[in-house]
Wavefront OBJ file of the C-alpha trace (Angstrom):
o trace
v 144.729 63.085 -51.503
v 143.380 61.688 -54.644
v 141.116 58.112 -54.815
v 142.930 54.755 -53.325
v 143.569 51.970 -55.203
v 142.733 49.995 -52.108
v 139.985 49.678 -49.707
v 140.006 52.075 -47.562
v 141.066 50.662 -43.666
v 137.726 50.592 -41.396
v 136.950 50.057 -36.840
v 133.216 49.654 -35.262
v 131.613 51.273 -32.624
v 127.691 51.402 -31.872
v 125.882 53.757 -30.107
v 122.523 55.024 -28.474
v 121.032 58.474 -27.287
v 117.755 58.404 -25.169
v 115.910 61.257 -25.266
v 113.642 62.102 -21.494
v 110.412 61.337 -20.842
v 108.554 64.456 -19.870
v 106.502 66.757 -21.132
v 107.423 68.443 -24.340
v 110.250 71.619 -23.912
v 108.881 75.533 -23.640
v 111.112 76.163 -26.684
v 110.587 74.844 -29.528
v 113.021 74.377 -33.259
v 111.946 73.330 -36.718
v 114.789 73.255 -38.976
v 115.476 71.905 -42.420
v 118.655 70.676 -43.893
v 119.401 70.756 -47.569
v 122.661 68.817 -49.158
v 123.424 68.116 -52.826
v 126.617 67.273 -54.734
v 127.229 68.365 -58.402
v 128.184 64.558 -59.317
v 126.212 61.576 -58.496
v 129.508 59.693 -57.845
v 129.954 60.618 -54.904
v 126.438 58.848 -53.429
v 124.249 61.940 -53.049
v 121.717 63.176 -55.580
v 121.448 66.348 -56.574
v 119.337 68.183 -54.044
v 117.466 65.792 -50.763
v 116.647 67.889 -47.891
v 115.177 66.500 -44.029
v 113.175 68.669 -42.021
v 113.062 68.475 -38.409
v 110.946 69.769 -35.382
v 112.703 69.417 -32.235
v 115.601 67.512 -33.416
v 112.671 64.755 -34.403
v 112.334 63.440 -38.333
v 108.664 64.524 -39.872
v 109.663 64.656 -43.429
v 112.366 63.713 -46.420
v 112.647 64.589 -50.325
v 115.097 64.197 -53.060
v 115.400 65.075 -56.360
v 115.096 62.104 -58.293
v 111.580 61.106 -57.395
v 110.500 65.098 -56.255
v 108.312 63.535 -53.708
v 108.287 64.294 -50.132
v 108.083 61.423 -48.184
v 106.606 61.283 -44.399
v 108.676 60.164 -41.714
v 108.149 59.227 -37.914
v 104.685 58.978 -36.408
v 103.492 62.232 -37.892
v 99.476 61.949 -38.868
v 99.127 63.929 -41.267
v 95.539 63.050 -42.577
v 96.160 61.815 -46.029
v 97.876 63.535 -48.714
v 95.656 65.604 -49.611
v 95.672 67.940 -46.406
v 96.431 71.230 -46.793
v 99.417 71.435 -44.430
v 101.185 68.450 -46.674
v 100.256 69.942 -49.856
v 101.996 73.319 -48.361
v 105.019 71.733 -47.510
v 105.537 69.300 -50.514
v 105.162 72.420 -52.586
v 107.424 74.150 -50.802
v 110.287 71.440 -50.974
v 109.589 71.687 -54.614
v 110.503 75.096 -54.140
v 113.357 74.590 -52.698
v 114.719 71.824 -54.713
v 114.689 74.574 -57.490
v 116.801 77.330 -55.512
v 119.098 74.987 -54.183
v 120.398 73.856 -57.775
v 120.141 77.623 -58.666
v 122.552 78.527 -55.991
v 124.735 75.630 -56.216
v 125.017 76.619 -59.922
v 125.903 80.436 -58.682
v 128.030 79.540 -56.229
v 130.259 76.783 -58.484
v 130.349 79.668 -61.203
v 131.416 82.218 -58.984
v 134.694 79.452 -57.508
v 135.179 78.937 -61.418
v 134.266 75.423 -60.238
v 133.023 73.818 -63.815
v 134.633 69.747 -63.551
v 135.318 68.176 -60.279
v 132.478 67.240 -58.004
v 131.401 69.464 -55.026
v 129.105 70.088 -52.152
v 126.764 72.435 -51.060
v 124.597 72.613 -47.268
v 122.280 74.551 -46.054
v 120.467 74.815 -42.874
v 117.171 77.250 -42.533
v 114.569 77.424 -39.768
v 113.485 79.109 -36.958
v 113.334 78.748 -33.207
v 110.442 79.831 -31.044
v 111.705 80.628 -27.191
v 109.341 80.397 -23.772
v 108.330 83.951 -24.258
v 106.673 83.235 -27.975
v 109.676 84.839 -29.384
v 111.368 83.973 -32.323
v 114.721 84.341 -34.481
v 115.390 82.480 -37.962
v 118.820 81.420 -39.357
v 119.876 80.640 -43.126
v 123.498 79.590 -43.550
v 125.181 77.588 -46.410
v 128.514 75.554 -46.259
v 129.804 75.074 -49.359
v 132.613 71.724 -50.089
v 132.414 71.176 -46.147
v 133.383 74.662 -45.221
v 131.486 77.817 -44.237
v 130.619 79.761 -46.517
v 127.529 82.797 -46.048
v 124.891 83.225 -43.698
v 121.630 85.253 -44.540
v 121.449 88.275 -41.637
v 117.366 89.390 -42.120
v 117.555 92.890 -40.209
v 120.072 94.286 -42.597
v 118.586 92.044 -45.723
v 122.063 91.427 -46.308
v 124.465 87.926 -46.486
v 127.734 87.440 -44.646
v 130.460 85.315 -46.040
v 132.409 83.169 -43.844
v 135.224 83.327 -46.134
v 137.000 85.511 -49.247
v 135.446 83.219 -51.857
v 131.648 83.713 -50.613
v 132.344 87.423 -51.121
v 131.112 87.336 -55.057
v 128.166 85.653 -54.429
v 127.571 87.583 -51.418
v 127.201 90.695 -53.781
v 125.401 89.084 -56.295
v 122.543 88.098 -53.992
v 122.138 91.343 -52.223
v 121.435 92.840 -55.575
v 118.024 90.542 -55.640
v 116.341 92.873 -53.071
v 112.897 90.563 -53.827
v 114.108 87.555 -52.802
v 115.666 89.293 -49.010
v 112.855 90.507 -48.541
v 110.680 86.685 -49.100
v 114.014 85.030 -46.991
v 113.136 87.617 -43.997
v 108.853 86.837 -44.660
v 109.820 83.134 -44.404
v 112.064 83.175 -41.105
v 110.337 85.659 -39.338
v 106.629 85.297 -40.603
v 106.049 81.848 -42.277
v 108.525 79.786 -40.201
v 107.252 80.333 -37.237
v 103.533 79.730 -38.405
v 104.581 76.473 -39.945
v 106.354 75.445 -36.468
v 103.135 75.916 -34.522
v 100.968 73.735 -37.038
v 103.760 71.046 -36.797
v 103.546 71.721 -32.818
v 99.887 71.034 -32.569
v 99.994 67.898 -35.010
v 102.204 66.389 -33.384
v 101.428 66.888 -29.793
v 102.053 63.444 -28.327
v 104.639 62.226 -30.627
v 107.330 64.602 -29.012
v 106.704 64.303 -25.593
v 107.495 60.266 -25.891
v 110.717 59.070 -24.648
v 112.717 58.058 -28.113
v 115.700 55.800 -28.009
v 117.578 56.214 -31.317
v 119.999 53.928 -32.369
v 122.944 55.580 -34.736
v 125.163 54.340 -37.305
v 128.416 56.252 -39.287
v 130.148 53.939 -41.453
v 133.792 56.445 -41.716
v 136.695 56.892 -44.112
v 135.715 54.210 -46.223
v 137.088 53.352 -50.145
v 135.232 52.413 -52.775
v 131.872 54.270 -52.025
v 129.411 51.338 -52.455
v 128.879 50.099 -48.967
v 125.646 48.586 -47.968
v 124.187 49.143 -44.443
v 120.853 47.584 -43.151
v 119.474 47.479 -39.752
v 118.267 43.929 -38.266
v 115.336 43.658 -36.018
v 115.717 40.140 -34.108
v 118.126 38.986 -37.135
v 115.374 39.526 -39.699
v 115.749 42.720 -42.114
v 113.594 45.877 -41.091
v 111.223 47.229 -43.951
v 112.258 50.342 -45.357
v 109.283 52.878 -44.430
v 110.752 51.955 -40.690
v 114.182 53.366 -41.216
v 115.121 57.159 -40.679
v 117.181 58.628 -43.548
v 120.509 57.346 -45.091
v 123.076 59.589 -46.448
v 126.694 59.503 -47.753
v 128.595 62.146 -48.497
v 132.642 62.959 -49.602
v 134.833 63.864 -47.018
v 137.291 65.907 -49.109
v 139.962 63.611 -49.205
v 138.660 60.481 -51.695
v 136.882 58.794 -48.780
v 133.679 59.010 -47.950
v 131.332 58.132 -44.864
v 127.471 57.293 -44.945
v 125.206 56.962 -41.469
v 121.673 55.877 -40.967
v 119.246 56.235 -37.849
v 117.004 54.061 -36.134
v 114.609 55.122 -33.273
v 112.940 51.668 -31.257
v 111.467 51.535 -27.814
v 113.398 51.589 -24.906
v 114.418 48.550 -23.577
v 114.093 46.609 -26.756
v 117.967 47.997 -28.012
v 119.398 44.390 -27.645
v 116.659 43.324 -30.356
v 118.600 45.322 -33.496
v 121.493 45.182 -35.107
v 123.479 46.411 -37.943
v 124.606 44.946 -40.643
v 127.091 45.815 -43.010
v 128.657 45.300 -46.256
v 132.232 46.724 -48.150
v 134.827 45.539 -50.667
v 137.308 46.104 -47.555
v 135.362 43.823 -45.774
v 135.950 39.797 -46.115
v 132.453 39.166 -45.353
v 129.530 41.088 -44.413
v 130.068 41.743 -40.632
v 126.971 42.770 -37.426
v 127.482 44.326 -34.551
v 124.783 44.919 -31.798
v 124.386 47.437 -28.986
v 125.283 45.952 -25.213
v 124.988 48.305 -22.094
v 128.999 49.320 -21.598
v 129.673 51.283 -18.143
v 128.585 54.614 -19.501
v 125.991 52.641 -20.748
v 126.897 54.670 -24.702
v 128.996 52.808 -26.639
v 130.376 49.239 -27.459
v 133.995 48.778 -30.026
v 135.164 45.950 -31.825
v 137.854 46.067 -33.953
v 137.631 43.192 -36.746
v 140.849 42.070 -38.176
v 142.275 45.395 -38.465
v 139.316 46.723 -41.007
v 136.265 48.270 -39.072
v 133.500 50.558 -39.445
v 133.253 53.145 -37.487
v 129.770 53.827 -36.242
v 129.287 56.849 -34.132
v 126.232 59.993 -32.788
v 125.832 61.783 -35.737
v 122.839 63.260 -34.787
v 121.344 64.331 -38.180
v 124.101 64.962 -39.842
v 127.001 67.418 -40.686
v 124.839 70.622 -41.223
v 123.119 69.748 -37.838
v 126.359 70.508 -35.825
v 126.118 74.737 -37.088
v 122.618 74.389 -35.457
v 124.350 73.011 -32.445
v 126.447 75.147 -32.272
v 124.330 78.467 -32.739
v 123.418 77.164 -29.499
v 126.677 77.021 -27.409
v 125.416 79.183 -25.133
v 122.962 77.757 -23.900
v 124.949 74.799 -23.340
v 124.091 72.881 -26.325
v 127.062 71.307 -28.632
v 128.769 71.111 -31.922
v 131.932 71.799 -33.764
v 130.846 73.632 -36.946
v 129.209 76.836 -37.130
v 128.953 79.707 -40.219
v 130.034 83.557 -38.969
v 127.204 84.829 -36.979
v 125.644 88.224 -38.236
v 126.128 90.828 -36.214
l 1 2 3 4 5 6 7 8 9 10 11 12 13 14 15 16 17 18 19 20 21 22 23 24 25 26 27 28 29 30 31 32 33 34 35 36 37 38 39 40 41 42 43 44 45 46 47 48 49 50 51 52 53 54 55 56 57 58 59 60 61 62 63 64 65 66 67 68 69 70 71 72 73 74 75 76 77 78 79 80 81 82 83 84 85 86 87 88 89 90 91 92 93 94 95 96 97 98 99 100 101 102 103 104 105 106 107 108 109 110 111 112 113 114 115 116 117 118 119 120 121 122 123 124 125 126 127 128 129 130 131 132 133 134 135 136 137 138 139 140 141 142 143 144 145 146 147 148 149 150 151 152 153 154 155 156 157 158 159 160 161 162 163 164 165 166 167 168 169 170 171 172 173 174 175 176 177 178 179 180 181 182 183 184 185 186 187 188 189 190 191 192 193 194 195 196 197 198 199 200 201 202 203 204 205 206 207 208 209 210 211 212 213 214 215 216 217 218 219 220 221 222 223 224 225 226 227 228 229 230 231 232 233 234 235 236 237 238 239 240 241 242 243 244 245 246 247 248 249 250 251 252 253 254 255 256 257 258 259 260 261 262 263 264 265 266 267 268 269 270 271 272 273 274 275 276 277 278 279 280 281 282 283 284 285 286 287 288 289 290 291 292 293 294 295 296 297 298 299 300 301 302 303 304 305 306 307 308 309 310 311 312 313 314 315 316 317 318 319 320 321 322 323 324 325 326 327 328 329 330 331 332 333 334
């Protein structure tokens, strides 16, 4: 399906999710997602990556400024402390291998003109016993693509495609053996300084209000949360993304997290060419006490959990069974 001529059409939904009060969870994730497109066109810069512990914001960076910028309620001390100097330098890092790869993996699809997509997910989880397991997967244009297996030092491709670059990596024995040091060594450090900085800050009760604007036509929308009708300052606001959805559309979300009870104070405004003006919509308590719809004039925007964001859904999903959720997942190594 190539690019409309018209706005895309658009419907509106709003919702919440509430995580419990209590104290914080024997196991324990810190996980960092990575997404880049090869054209700015399509609204994402070249390399931004979030990093997470317990499904909980700490940190953001993209490649235009190459500054990681705090997020949440993290204290980090100033930033000159050694744990933020470690991980700015390390999302430096990875700002470089992501481009590297994307470059690798474009050249090995004999992918040179249109625009494309790469993901990754990497991080470890740290179970009631102190045990611990790392993942490293890519998806590549929306699709699976290889996943990084550190017993065998090896990479296993979802699909035919990955198999070239598959085989190219596995030549770099160096660099398996620093991927397997960083999942099973210096992951799992890093998650236990993160633990003990920000003990207090995930054992509160968050209530996070979520926006997906979906299948929308030209690309520039605007989307700004309200706070009692009056715009919110920026260094309040969780991430914003868009990315392509493969078909000439795209969809963008943003995040929100405000004190329970005070839901009915926000609301969120937005702006499109497909849109005759610029239209708000605020959460009200429905009877599963989730999600409110309007339709507007037969042109919406769809606003829906998104969580934090595609590449969160294959950590979801590693998950299943344990009961956890999610529709996208790389091939497991074996």
């Amino acid at each position: 399906m190539g690019l409309q001529a018209l706005p895309a059409p658009l419907l509106l939904i709003f919702l919440r999710t509430v995580a419990a009060l209590g104290p914080a969870p024997r196991s324990h994730s810190l996980h960092y997602l990575f997404m880049g497109a090869s054209q700015p066109d399509l609204g994402l810069p070249l390399f931004e990556a979030l990093g997470y512990v317990d499904d909980q914001l700490f940190v953001s960076y993209d490649h235009k400024s190459r500054r990681a910028e705090p997020r949440g309620q993290w204290d980090w001390g100033g930033a000159a402390s050694p744990l933020w100097l470690q991980l700015s330098q390390s999302l430096k890092g990875w700002d470089h291998m992501f481009i590297v790869d994307f470059w690798t993996i474009m050249d090995n699809h004999n992918h040179s003109k249109e625009s494309h997509t790469l993901q990754v997910i990497l991080g470890c989880e740290m179970q009631e016993d102190n045990s611990t397991g790392g993942f490293w997967k890519y998806g590549y244009d929306g699709q699976n693509h290889l996943e990084f297996c550190p017993e065998t030092l090896d990479w296993k491709a979802a699909e035919p495609r990955a198999l070239a670059t598959k085989l190219e990596w596995e030549v770099n024995k160096i660099r398996a053996k620093q991927n397997r040091a960083y999942l099973q060594k210096d992951c799992p450090e890093h998650l236990q300084q993160l633990l003990e900085l920000g003990r207090g800050i995930l054992d509160q009760q968050v209530t996070t209000l979520r926006c997906q604007a979906l299948n929308f036509y030209p690309p520039n929308i605007t989307m700004r949360w309200l706070k009692d009708r009056q715009p919110l300052d920026a260094t309040d606001i969780e991430h914003k993304d868009m990315l392509p959805n493969g078909d000439g559309t795209y969809q963008s979300w943003m995040a929100l997290a405000v004190p329970p009870g005070e839901e009915h104070r926000y609301t969120c405004l937005v702006e499109h060419p497909g849109l005759d003006q610029p239209r708000t919509i605020m959460w009200e308590p429905s009877p599963s006490g989730t999600l409110v719809i309007g339709v507007i004039s037969g042109i919406a925007v769809c606003f829906i959990i998104f969580l934090i964001g595609i590449l969160l859904r294959i950590f979801r999903k590693r998950q299943a069974s344990r009961g956890a959720t999610g529709d996208y997942v790389l091939a497991e190594c074996e």
